[in-house]
N, C-alpha and C positions, 0 to 999 in steps of 0.2 A: 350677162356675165355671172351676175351670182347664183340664177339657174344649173350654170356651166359649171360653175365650182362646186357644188351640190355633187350633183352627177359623177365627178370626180371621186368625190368624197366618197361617196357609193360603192364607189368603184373599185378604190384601194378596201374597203371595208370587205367586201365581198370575198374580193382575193386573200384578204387575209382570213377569214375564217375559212375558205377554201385548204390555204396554208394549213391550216391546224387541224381541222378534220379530215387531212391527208397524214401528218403526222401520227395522228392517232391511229388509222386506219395502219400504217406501216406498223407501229409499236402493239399494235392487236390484232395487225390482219386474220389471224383464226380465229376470233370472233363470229364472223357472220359464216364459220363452217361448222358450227359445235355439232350436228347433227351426224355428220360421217368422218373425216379426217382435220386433221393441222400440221403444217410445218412450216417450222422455225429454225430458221438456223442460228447458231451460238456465235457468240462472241461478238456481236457488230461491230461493235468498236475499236476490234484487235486481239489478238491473243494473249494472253500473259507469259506464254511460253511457247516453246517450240521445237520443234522434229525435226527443222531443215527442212521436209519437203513441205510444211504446209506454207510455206511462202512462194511457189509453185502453183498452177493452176490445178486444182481437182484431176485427179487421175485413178478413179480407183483400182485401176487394172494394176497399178505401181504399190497400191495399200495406202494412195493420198487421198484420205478421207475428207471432204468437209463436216467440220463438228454439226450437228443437227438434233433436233426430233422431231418425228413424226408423231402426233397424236394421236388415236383410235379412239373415241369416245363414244361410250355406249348412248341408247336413244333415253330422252331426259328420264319417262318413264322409268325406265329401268335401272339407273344411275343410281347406286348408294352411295357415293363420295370417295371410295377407295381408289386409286390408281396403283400401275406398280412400270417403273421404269426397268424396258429390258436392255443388257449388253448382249449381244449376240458375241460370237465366240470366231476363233480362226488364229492361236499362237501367239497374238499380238502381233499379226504380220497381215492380216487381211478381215473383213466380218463377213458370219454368212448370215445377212440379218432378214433372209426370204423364211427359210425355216427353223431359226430360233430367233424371228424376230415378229416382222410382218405375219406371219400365218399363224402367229398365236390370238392374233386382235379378236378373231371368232369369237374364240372359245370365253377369254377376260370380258369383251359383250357383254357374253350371254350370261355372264354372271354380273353384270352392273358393273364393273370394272374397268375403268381408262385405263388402254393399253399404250406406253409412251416407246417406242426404240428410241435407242439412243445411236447415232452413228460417231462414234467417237475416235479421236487421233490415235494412230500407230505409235508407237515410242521413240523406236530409230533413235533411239542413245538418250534418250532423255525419258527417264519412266515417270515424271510426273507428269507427263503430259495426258494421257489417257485419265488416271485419276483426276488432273483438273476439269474435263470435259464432263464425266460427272456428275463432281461435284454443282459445275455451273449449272446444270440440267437441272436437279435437283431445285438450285434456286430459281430460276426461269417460271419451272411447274409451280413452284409453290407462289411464286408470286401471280401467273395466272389462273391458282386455284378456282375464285370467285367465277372465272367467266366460264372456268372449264367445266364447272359444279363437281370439285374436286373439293375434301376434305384434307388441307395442309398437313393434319397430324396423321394421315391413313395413308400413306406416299412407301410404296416399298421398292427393294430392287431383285432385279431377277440378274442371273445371266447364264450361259451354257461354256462348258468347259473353258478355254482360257477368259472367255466376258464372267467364268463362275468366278475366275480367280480374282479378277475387275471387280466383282461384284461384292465379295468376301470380304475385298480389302478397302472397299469403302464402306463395309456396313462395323468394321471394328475399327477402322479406324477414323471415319469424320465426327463434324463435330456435334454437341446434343441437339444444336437448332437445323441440322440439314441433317441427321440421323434418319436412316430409313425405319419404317414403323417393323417389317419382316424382311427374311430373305425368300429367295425361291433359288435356289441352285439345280441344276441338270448338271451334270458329272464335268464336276468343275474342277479345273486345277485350284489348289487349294495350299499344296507346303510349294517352297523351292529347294526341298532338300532335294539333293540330285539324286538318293537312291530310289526314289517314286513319286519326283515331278513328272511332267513335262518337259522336256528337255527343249526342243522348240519354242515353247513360252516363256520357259527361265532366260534364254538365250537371246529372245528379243525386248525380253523386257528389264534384265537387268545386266546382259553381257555372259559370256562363256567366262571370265576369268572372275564374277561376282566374288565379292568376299565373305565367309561366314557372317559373317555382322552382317552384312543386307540379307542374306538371302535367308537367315533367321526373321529378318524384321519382316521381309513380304511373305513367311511363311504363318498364314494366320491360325493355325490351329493355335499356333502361340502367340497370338497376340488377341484373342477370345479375354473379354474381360463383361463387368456386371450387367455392362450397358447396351452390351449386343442385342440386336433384333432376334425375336424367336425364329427360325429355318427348318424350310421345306429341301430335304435332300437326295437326289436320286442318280443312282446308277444302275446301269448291267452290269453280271457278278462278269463277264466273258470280255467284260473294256480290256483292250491291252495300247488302248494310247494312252488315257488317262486312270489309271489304277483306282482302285475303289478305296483302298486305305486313304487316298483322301481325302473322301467322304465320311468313312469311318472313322478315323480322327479328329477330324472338328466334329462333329456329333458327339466325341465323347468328350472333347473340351470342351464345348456347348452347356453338354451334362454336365461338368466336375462346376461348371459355375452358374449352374441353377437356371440355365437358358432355357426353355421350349423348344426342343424339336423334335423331326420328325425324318426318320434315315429308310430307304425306299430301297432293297439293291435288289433290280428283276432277275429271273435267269440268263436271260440271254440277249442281245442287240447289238451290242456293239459298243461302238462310238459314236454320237453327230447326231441323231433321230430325232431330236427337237418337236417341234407338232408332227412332224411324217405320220401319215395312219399306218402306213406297210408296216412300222415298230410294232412287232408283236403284240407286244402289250401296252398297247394305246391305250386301250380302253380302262385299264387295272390303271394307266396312269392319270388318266383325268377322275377316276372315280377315286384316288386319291389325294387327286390334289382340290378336288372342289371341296372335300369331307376336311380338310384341312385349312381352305379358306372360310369354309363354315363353320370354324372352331374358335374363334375369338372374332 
């Protein structure tokens, strides 16, 4: 009998560090993939807010995103501690996060660089919602820096046109402990002033009837203050979705308040080019932006 209870004891003991080293393994499952990808999806334990549709099943065909990212981590060798979180772009109605997302991880690689997308919520009436997705990411990374061999204070954000406007306005507006270290923009919406926003991003991100007072507040050329990260900024002079004056604008509010940056406008491309090589000027744009991750 007391063999028997032994055995028992074993038993339950087994199971439970079973129990805990599954916990674990859920709480860090990209752990044991540090060598090529990770994902994580956000929020486990619930949203703090909501779109309406994300309490709905995943549909991205509709713009019902689940919150996530995907990690690209370069091989350890190569690893200098920098990361940079990207939003992919699409109005604030949908992400194209294959070619301003996924198909940048190469290139951050081969520069030592963790490439994080971020798949973040639609707005659909509620604009703090994209900004809280974010913001969480942000914490997520930084708190699996150690495993990621990610350096917490070297965290930047990227995004392309409406993810630039995402991106813009969390790099002047969070706060100094979840502060990205840089930006990197691709012709991003950047004011909501309707003479040369985006008129589809204004529209799904703050409503066609917005009031002067918001549409100044998510206009960040004006809201560029000491504390802003230094930016990497680039357009074609030929964009007519997203105009270049709002690239040249925050570059010169950036200026008036002693920011670093760096304003890139090619001759020609368009709109949307992202990693695309067919963009003309691929190459004039990676040899700009390496020479500019290679500057601090």
């Amino acid at each position: 009998m007391f063999t028997y209870i032994i055995q028992i004891m074993k038993g339950r003991i087994c199971l439970l560090l079973i129990c805990c080293i599954w916990q674990g393994m859920i709480r860090n499952e990209a752990v044991a993939q540090t060598a090529e990808t990770v994902y994580m999806p956000l929020w486990p334990q619930g949203y703090p807010n909501t779109n309406g549709m994300d309490m709905h099943p995943e549909d991205e065909t509709r713009g019902n995103y689940k919150p996530a990212i995907r990690a690209f981590l370069p091989a350890p060798e190569k690893a200098t501690g920098r990361a940079v979180i990207a939003c992919p772009g699409g109005a604030y109605g949908g992400l194209a996060y294959h070619h301003e997302g996924y198909d940048w991880a190469s290139y951050f690689n081969e520069q030592g660089i963790a490439m994080i997308v971020l798949k973040y919520r639609m707005p659909c009436g509620n604009r703090e919602v994209p900004y809280s997705d974010v913001e969480e990411a942000m914490r997520v990374i930084k708190e699996q820096a150690a495993w990621w061999n990610i350096n917490p204070a070297d965290i930047g954000i990227m995004g392309s046109s409406a993810g630039g406007h995402l991106a813009a306005t969390y790099a002047v507006k969070s706060e100094p402990e979840l502060r990205p270290a840089f930006q990197i923009l691709f012709y991003p919406v950047i004011t909501m002033d309707k003479s040369y926003t985006h008129m589809g991003s204004h529209d799904n991100l703050l409503g066609a009837d917005a009031s002067a007072e918001l549409e100044e507040f998510y206009s960040n050329e004006k809201q560029v203050h000491a504390g802003t990260p230094p930016a990497f900024i680039t357009f074609s002079h030929d964009d007519t979705v997203v105009p270049s004056e709002n690239g040249v604008n925050y570059y010169l509010a950036l200026k008036k308040n002693n920011i670093p940056a760096s304003l890139y406008i090619y001759p020609s491309g368009g709109h949307g080019w992202g990693a695309r090589k067919d963009f003309r000027y691929h190459n004039e744009l990676i040899a700009d932006l390496t020479a500019w991750l290679e500057s601090f």
